[in-house]
Backbone as CSV, one residue per row, in Angstrom:
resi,resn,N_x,N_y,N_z,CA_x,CA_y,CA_z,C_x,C_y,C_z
1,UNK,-143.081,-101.632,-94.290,-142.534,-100.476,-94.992,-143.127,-100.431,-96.381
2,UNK,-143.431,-99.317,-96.783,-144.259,-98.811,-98.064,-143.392,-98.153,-98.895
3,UNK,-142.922,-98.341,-100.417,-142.283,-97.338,-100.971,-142.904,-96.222,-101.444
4,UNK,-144.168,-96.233,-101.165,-144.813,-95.088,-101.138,-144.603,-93.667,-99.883
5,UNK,-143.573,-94.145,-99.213,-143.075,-92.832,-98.102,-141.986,-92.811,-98.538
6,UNK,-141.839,-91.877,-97.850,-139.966,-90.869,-98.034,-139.070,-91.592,-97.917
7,UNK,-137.811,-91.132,-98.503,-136.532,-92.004,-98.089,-136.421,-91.807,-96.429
8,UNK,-136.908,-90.801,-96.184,-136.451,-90.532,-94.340,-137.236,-91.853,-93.389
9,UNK,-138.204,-91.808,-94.301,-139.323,-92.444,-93.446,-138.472,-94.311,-93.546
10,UNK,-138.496,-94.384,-95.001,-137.959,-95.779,-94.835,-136.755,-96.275,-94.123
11,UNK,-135.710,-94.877,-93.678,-134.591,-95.381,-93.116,-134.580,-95.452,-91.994
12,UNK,-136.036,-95.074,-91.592,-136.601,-95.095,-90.394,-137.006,-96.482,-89.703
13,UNK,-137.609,-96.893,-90.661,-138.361,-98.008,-90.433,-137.112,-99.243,-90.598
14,UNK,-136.030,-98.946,-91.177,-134.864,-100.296,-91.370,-134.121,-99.890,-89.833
15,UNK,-134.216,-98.984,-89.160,-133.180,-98.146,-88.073,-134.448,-98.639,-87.017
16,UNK,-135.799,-98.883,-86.813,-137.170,-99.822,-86.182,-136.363,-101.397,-85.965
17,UNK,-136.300,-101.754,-87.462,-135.831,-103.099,-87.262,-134.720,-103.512,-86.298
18,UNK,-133.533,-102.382,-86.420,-132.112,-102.815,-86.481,-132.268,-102.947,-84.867
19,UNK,-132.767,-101.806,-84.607,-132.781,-100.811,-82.816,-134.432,-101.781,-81.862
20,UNK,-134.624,-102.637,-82.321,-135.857,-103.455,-81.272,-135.074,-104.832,-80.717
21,UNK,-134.322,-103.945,-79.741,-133.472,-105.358,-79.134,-132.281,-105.019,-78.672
22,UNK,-131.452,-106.294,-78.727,-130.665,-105.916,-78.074,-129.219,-105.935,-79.613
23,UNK,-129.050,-104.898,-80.165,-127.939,-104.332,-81.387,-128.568,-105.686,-82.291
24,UNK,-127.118,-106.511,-82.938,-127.022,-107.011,-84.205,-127.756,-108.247,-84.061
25,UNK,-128.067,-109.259,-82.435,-128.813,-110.013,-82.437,-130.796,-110.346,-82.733
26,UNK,-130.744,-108.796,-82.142,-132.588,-108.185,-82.874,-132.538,-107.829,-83.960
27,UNK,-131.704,-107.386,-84.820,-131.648,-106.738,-86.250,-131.901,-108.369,-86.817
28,UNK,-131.106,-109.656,-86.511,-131.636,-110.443,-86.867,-132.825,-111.462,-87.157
29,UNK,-133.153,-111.211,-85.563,-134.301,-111.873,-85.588,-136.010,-110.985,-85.729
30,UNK,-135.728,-109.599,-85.618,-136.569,-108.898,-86.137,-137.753,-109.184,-87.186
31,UNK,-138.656,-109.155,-87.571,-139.481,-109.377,-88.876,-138.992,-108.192,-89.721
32,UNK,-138.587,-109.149,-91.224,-138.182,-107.988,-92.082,-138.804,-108.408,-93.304
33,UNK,-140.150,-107.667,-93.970,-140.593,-107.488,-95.129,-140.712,-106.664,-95.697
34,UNK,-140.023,-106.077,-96.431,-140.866,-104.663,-96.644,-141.159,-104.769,-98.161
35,UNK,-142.459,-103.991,-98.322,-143.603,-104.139,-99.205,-143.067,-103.584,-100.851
36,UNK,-143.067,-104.561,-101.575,-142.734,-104.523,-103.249,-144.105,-104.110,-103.834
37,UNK,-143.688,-103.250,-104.385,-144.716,-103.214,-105.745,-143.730,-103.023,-106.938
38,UNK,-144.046,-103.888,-107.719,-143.283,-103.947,-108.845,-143.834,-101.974,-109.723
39,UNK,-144.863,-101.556,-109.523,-145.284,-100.587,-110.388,-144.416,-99.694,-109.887
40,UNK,-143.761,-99.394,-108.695,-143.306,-99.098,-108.231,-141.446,-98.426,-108.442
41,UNK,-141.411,-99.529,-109.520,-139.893,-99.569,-110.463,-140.144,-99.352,-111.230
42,UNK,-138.504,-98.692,-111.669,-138.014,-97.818,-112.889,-137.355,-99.155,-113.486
43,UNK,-137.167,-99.648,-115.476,-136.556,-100.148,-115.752,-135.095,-99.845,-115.883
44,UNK,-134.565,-98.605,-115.971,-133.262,-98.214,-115.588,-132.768,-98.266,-114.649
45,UNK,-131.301,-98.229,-114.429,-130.895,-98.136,-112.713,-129.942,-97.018,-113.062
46,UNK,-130.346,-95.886,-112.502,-129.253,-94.251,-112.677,-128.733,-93.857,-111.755
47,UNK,-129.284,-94.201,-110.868,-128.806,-93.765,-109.164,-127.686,-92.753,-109.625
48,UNK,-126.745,-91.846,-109.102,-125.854,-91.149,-109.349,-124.447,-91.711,-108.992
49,UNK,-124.898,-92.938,-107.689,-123.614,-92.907,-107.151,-123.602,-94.940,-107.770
50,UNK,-124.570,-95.108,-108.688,-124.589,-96.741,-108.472,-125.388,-97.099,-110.301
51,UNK,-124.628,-96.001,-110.838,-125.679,-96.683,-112.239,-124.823,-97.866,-112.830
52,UNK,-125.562,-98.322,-113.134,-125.635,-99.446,-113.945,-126.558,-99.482,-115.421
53,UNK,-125.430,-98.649,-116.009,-125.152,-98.911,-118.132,-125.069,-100.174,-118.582
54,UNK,-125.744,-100.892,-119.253,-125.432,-102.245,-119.587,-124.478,-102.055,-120.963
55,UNK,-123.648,-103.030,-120.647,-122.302,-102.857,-121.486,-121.339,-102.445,-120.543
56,UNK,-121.044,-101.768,-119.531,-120.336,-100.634,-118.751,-119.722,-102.348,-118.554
57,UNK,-117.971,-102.262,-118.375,-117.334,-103.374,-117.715,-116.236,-102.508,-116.781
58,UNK,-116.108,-102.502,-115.374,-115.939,-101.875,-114.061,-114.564,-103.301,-113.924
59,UNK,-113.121,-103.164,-114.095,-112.810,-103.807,-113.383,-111.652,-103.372,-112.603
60,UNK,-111.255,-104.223,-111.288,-110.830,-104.032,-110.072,-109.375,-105.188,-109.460
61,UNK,-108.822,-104.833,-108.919,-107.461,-105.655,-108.305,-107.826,-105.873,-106.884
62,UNK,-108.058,-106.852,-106.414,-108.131,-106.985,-104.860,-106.935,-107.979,-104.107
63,UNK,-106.672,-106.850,-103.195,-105.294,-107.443,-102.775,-105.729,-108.024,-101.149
64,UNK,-105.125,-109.386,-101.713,-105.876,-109.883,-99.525,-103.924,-110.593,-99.461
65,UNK,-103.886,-109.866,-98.174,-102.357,-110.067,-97.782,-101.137,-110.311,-99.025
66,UNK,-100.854,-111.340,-99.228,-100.040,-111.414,-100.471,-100.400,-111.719,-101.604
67,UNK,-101.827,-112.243,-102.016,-101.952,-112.277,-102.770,-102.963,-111.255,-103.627
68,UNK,-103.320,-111.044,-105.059,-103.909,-110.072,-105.747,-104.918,-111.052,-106.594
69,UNK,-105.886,-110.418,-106.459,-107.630,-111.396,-107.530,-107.369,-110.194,-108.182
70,UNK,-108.115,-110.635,-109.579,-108.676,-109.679,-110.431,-110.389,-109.459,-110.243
71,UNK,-110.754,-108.489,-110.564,-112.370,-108.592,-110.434,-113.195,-107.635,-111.598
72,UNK,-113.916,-108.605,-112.295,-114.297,-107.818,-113.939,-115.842,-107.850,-113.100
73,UNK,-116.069,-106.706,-113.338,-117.805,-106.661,-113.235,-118.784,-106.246,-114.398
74,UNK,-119.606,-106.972,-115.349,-120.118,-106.411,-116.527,-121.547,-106.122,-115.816
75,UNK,-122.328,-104.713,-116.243,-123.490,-105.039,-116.878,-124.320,-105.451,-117.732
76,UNK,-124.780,-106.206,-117.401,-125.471,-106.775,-118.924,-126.908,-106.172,-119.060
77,UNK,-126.999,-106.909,-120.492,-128.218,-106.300,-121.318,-129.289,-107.210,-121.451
78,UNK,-129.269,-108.501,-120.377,-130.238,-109.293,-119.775,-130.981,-108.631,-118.903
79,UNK,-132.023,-109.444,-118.656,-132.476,-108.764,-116.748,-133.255,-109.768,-116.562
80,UNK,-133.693,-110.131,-115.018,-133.884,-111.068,-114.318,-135.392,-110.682,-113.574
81,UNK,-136.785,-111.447,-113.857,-137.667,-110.436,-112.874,-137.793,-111.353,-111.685
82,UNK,-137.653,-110.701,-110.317,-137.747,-111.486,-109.082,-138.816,-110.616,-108.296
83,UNK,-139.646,-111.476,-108.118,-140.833,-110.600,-107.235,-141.682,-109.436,-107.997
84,UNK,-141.531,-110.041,-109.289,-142.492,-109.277,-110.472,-141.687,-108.157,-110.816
85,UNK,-140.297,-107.679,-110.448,-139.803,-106.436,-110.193,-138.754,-106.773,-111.979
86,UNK,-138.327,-105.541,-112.647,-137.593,-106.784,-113.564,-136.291,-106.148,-113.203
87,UNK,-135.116,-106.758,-112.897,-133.821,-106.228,-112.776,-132.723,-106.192,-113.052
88,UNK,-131.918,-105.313,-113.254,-130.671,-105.545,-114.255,-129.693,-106.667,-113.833
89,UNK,-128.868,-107.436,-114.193,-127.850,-108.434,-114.265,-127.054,-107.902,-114.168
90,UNK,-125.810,-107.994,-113.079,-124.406,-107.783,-112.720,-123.330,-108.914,-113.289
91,UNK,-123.076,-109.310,-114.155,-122.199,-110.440,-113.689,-120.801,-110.113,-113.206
92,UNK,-120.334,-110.906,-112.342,-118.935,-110.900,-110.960,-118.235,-111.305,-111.570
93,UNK,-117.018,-111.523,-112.022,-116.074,-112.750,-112.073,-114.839,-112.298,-111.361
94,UNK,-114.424,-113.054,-110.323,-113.050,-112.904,-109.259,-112.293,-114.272,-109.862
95,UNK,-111.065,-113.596,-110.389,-109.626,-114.709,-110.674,-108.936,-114.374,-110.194
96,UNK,-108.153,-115.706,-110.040,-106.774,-115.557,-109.125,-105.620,-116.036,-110.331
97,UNK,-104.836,-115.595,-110.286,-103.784,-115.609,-111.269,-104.651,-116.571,-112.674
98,UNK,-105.525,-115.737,-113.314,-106.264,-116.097,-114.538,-107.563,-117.114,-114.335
99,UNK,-107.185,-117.939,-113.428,-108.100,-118.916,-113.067,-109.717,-118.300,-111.981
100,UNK,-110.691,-118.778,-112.475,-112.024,-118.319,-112.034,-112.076,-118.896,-110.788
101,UNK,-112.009,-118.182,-109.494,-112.709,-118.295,-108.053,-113.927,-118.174,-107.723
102,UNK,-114.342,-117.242,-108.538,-115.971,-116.749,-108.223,-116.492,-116.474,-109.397
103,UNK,-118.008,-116.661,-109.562,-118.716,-116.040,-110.682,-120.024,-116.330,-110.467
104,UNK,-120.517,-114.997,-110.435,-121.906,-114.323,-109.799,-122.350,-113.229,-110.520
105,UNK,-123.818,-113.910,-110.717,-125.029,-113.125,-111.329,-125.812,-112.349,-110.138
106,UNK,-125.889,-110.783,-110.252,-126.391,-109.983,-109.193,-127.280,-109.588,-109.542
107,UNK,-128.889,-109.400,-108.854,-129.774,-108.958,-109.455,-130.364,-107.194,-108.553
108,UNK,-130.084,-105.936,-109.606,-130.561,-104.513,-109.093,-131.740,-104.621,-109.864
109,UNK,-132.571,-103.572,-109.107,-133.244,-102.218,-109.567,-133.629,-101.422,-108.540
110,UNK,-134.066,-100.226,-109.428,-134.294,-98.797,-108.814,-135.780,-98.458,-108.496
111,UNK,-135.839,-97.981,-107.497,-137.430,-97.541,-107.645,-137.383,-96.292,-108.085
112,UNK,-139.115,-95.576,-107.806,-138.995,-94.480,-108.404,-138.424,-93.157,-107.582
113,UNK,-137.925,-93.905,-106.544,-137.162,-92.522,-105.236,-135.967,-92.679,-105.358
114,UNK,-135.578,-93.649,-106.694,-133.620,-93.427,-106.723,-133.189,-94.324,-105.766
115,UNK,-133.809,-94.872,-104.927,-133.205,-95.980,-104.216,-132.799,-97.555,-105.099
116,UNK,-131.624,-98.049,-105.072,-131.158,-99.076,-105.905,-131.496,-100.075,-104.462
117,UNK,-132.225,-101.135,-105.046,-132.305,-102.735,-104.129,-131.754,-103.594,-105.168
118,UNK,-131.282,-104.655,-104.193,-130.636,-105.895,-104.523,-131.432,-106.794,-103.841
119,UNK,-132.095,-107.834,-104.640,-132.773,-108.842,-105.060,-132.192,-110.369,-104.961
120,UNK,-130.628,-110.677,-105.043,-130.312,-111.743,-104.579,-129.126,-111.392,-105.806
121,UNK,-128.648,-113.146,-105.984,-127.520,-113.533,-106.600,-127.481,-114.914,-107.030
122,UNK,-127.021,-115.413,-107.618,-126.573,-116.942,-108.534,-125.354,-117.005,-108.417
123,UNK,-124.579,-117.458,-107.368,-123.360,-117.306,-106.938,-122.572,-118.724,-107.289
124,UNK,-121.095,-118.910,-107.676,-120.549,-120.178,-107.631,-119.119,-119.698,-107.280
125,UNK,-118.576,-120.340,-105.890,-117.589,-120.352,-105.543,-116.962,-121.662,-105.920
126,UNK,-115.590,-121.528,-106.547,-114.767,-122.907,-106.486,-113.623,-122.759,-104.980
127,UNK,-114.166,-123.841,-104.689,-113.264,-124.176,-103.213,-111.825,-124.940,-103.559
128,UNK,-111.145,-124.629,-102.604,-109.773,-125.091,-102.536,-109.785,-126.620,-103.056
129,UNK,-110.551,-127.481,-102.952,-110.779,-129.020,-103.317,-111.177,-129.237,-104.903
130,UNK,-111.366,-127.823,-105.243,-112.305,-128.112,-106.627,-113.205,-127.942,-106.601
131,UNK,-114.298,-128.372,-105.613,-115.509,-128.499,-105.452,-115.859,-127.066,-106.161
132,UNK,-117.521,-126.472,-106.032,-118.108,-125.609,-106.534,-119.021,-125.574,-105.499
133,UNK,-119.143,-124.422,-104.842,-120.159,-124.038,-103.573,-121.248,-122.740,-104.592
134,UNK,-122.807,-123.117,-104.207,-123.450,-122.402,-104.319,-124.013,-121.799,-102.923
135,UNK,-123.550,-121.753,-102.218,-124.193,-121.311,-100.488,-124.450,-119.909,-100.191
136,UNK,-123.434,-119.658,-101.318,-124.085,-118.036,-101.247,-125.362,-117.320,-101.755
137,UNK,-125.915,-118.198,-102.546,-127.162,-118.095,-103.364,-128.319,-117.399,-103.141
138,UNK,-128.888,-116.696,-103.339,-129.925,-116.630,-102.815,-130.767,-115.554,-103.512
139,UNK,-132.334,-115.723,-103.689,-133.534,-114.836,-104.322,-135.062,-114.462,-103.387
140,UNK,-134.787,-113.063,-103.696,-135.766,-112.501,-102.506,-137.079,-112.969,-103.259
141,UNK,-137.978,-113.321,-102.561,-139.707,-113.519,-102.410,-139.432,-115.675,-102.732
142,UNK,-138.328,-116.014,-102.231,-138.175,-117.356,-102.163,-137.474,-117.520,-100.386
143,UNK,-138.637,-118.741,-100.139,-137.981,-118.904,-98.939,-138.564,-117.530,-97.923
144,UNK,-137.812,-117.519,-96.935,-137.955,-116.177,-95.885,-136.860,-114.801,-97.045
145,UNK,-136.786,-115.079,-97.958,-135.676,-114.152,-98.415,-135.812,-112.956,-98.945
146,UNK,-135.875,-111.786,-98.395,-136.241,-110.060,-99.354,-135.488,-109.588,-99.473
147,UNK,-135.873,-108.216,-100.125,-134.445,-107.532,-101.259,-134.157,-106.689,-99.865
148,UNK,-133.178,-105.759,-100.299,-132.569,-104.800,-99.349,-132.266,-103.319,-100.077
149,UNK,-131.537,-102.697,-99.952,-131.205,-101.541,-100.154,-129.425,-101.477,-100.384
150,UNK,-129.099,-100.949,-101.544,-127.406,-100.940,-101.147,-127.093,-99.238,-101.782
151,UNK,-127.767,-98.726,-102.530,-127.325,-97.349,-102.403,-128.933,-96.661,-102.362
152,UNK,-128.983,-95.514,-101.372,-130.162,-94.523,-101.731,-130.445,-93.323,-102.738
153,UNK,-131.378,-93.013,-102.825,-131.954,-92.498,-103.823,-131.256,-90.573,-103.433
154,UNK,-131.131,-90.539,-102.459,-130.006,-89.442,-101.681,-129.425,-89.395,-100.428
155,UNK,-128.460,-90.504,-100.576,-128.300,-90.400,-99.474,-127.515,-89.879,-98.069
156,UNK,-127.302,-89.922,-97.046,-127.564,-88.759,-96.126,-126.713,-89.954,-95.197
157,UNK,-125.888,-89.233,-93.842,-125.558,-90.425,-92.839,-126.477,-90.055,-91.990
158,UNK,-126.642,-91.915,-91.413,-127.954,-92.082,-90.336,-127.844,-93.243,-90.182
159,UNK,-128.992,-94.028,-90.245,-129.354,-95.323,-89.130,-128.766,-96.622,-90.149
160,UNK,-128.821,-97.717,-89.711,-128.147,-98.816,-90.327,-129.180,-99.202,-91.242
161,UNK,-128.903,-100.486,-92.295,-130.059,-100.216,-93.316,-129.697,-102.289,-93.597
162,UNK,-130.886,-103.081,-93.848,-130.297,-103.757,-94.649,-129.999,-104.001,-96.717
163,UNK,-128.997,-104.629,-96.730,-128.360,-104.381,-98.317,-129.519,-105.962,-98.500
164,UNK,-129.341,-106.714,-97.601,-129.900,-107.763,-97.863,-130.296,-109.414,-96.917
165,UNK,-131.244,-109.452,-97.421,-132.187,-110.907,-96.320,-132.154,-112.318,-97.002
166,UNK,-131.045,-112.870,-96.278,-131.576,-114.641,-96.730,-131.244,-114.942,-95.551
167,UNK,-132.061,-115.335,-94.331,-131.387,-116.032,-93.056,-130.756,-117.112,-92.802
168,UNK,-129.541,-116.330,-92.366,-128.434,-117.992,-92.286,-127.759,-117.702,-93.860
169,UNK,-127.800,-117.058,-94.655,-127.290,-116.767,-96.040,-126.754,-115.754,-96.068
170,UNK,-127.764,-115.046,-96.211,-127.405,-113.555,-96.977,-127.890,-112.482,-96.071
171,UNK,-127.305,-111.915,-94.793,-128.143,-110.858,-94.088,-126.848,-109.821,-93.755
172,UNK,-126.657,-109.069,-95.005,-125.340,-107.964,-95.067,-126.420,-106.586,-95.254
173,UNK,-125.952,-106.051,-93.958,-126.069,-104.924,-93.561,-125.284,-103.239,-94.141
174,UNK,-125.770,-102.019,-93.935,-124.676,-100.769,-94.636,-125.179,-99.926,-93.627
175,UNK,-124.649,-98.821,-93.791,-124.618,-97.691,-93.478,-123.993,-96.420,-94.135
176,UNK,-124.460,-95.479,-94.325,-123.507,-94.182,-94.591,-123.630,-93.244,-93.986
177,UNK,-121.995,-92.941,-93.974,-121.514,-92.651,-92.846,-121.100,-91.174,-93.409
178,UNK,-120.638,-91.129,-94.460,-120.086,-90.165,-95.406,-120.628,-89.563,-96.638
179,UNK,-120.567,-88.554,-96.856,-120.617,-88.129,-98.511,-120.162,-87.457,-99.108
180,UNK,-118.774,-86.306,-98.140,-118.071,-85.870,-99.102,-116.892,-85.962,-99.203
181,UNK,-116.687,-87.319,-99.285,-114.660,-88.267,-98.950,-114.550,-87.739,-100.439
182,UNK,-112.831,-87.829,-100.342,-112.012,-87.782,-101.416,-111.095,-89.254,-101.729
183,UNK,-111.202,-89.473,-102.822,-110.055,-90.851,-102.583,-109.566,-91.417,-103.871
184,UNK,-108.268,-91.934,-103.583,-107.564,-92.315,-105.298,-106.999,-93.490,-105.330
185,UNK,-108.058,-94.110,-106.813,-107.493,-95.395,-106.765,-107.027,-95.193,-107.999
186,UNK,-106.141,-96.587,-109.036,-105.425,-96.344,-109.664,-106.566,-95.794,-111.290
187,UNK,-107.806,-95.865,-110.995,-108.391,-95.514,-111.942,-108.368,-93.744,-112.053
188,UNK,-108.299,-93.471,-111.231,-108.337,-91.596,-110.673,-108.758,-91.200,-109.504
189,UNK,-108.296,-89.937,-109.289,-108.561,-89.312,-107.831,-110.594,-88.592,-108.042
190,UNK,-111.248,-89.601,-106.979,-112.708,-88.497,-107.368,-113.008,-87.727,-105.653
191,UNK,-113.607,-87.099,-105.716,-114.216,-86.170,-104.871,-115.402,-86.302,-104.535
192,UNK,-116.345,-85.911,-103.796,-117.502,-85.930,-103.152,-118.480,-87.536,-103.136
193,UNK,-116.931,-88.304,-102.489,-117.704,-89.505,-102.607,-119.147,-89.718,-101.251
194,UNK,-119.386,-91.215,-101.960,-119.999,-91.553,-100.557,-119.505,-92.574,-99.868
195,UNK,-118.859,-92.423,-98.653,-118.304,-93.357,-97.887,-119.544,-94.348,-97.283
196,UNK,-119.343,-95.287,-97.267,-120.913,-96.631,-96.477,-119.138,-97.637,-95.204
197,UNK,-120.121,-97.922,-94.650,-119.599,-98.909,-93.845,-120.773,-100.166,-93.397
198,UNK,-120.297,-101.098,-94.385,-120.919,-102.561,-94.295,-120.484,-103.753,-93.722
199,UNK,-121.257,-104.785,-93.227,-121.048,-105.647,-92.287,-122.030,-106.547,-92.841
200,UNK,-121.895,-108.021,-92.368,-122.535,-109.085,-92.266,-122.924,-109.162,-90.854
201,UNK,-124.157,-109.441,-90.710,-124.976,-110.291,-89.274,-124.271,-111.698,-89.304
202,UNK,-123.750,-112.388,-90.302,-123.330,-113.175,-90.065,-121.790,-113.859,-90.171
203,UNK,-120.735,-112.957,-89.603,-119.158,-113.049,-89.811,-118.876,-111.733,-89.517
204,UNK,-117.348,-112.261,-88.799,-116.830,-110.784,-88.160,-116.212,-109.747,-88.584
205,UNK,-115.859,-108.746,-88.873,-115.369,-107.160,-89.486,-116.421,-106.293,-89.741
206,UNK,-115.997,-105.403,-90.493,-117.009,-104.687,-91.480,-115.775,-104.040,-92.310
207,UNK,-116.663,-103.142,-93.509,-115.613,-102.939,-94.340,-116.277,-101.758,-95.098
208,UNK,-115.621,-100.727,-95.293,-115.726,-99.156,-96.263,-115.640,-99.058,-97.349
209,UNK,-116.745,-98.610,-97.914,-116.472,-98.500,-99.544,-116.932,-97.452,-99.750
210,UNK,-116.065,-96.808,-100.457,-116.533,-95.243,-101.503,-116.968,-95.353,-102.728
211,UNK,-118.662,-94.603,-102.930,-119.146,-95.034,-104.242,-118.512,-93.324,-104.672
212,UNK,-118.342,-93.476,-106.197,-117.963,-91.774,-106.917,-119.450,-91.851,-107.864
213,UNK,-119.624,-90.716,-107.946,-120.378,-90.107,-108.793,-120.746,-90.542,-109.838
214,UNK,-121.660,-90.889,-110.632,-120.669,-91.431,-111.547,-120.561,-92.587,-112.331
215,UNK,-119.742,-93.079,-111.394,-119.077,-94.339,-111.836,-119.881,-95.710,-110.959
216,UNK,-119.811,-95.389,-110.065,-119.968,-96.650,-108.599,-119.307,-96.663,-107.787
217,UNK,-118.916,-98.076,-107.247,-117.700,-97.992,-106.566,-116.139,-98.476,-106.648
218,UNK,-115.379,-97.600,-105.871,-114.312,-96.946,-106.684,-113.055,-97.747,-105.476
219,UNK,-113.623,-98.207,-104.209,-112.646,-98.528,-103.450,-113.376,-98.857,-102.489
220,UNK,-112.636,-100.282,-102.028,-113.145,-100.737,-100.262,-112.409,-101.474,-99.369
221,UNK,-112.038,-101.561,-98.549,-111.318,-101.898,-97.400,-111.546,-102.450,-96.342
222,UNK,-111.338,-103.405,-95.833,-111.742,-104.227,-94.523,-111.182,-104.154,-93.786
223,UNK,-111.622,-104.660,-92.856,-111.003,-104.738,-91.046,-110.325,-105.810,-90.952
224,UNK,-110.598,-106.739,-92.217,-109.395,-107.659,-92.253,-108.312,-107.248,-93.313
225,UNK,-107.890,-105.874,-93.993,-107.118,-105.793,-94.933,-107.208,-105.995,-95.951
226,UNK,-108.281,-106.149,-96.522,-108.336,-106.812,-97.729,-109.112,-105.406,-98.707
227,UNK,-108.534,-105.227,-99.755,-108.642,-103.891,-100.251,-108.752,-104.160,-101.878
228,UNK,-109.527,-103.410,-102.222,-110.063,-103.365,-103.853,-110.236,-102.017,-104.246
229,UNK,-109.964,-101.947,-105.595,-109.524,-100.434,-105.931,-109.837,-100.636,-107.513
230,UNK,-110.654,-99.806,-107.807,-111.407,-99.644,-109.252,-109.754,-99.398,-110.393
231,UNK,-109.621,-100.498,-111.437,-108.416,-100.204,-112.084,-109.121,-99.171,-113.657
232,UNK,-109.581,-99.773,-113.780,-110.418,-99.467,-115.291,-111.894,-99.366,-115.437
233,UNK,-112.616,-99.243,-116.451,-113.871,-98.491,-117.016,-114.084,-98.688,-118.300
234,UNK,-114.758,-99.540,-118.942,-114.928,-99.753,-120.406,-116.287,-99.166,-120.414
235,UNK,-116.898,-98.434,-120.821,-117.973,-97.997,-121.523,-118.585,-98.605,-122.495
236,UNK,-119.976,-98.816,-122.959,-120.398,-99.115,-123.804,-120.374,-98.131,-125.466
């Protein structure tokens, strides 16, 4: 795949990968490279439905059965170059009653068709023991590992896409399905979202998220219940 063709063409060629076989077991074992050119990227990421303002702090309440995480997401005014590409810094942080569960460095950028890829992560989970798991880790053009796609440059419902490649790691899959949902979380009611429905190749559910206009994303929901809902918006 060339980012020198259309968005049609490339969702073509990820919907090649997914569909040579037999469903989610060929999507895996498929060959998946598709071709970087760093000249190719924009140093901004504007996408409409996925910008990323550095300074912008996005945070969120995620409720899994009885209990509630908090989830602060900053952009920062670092950036990370992976595969010559240079890309903006997400940092994650998920607490559970104040205390840090998670905290993860995400690496975007945009090309010049408005498509936002994700590049990997610097992930640290603290486990129930204390311990500190990095297993989620992972950086595309290391290892078998490439970037993916998590919002398009316009996008449209159609074929499945991957968000992202580390085998045996990181191989989370999307789709969109939607683009003109309505939905209200406690941050506000928005309109003409885009609904996606994402999955892992590797663990069972999938789960819906509505990006707004805008902002990003605003709300998502699993097949196991577990639900996050945009509370606030700090601006730079």
């Amino acid at each position: 795949m060339c980012l020198e063709t259309s968005p049609t063409l490339v969702r073509l060629a990820f919907l090649a990968l997914v569909l040579c076989g037999a469903g989610r077991v060929a999507a895996r074992s498929a060959p998946y490279r598709p071709h970087i050119d760093p000249a190719e990227f924009q140093r901004m990421v504007d996408n409409p439905y996925l910008p990323l303002v550095p300074g912008t702090t996005y945070r969120y309440t995620e409720k899994i059965g009885r209990r509630t995480n908090e989830n602060e997401v900053t952009v920062m005014a670092e950036t990370r170059v992976v595969m010559g590409v240079t890309c903006t810094v997400v940092h994650d942080v998920v607490r559970e009653k104040g205390v840090v569960k998670e905290d993860t460095d995400d690496w975007y950028a945009q090309d010049r068709h408005g498509n936002v890829w994700y590049f990997g992560e610097d992930t640290k989970e603290v486990l129930s023991n204390g311990k500190v798991s990095t297993e989620g880790s992972w950086e595309a053009g290391v290892g078998r590992a490439q970037p993916g796609v998590v919002m398009w440059g316009s996008p449209t419902p159609g074929a499945p896409y991957r968000q992202e490649y580390g085998p045996g790691r990181a191989e989370d899959m999307g789709q969109v399905v939607a683009v003109d949902d309505s939905v209200t979380v406690p941050y506000g009611t928005f309109a003409h979202c885009v609904r996606t429905k994402e999955w892992s190749l590797l663990e069972a559910g999938t789960e819906k998220k509505w990006y707004a206009k805008g902002i990003g994303v605003v709300r998502s929901e699993s097949t196991s219940h577990e639900i996050e809902e945009l509370v606030s918006v700090t601006h730079p």
